[in-house]
C-alpha positions in Angstrom: 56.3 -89.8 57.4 58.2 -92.5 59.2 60.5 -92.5 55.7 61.3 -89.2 55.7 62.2 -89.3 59.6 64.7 -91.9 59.1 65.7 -90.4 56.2 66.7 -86.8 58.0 68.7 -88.8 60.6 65.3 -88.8 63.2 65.0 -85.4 62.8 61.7 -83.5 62.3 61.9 -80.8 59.3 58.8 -78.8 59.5 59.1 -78.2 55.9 58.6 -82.0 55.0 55.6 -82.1 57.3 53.8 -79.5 55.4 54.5 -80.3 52.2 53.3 -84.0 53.5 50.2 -82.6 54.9 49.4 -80.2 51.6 50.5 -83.5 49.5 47.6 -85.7 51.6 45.2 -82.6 51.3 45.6 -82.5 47.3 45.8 -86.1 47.0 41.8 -85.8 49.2 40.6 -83.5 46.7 41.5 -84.8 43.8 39.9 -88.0 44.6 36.7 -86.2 45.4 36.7 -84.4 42.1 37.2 -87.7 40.5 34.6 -89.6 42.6 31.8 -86.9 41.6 33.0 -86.9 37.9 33.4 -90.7 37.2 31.3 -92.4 39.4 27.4 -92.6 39.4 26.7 -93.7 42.6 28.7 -91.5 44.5 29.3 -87.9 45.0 32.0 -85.3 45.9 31.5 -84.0 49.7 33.9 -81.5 51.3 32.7 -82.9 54.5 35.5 -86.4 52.6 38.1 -83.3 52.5 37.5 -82.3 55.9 37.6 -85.8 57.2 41.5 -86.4 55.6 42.7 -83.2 56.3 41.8 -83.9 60.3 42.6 -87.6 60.1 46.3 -86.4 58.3 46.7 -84.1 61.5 45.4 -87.0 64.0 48.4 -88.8 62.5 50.9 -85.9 62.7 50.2 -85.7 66.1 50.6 -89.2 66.9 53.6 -89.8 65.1 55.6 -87.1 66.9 54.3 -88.3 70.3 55.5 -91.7 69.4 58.5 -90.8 67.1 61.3 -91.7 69.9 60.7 -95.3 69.3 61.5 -96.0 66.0 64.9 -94.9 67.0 67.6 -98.1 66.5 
C-alpha cells in the first residue's frame, strides 16, 4: 500500500485499494485451500479468511490515518 501511494504522487486511488484488498482476500483463500489439501495436521477454517480480510481492513484504516507522514 505504501508503494502504490508513493507511486500515485501520495494520492489515494480507491481503485488500487480494492483491487489490494480483493488481492489479500484471494491470496487468504488460497492458502486455506492449500493448508486443508497439503497438510495433515492442519485444516482450512473460514473463521483464517475472516481474520485477513478484517486484519487487511485494520490496516486500510490505519494507513490512511497515518498516510500524511510518509510525505518527504
Amino acid at each position: 500500500m505504501l508503494y502504490l501511494y508513493i507511486k500515485n504522487d501520495f494520492q489515494f486511488n480507491d481503485k488500487w485499494i480494492l483491487i489490494l484488498l480483493l488481492s489479500v482476500l484471494l491470496y487468504g483463500i488460497i492458502i486455506e485451500i492449500l493448508q486443508g489439501l497439503l497438510t495433515i495436521s492442519r485444516s482450512a477454517d473460514i473463521l483464517d479468511v475472516a481474520a485477513n480480510l478484517i486484519g487487511s481492513l485494520i490496516g486500510i484504516y490505519f494507513f490512511k490515518n497515518i498516510k500524511n507522514k510518509f510525505k518527504t
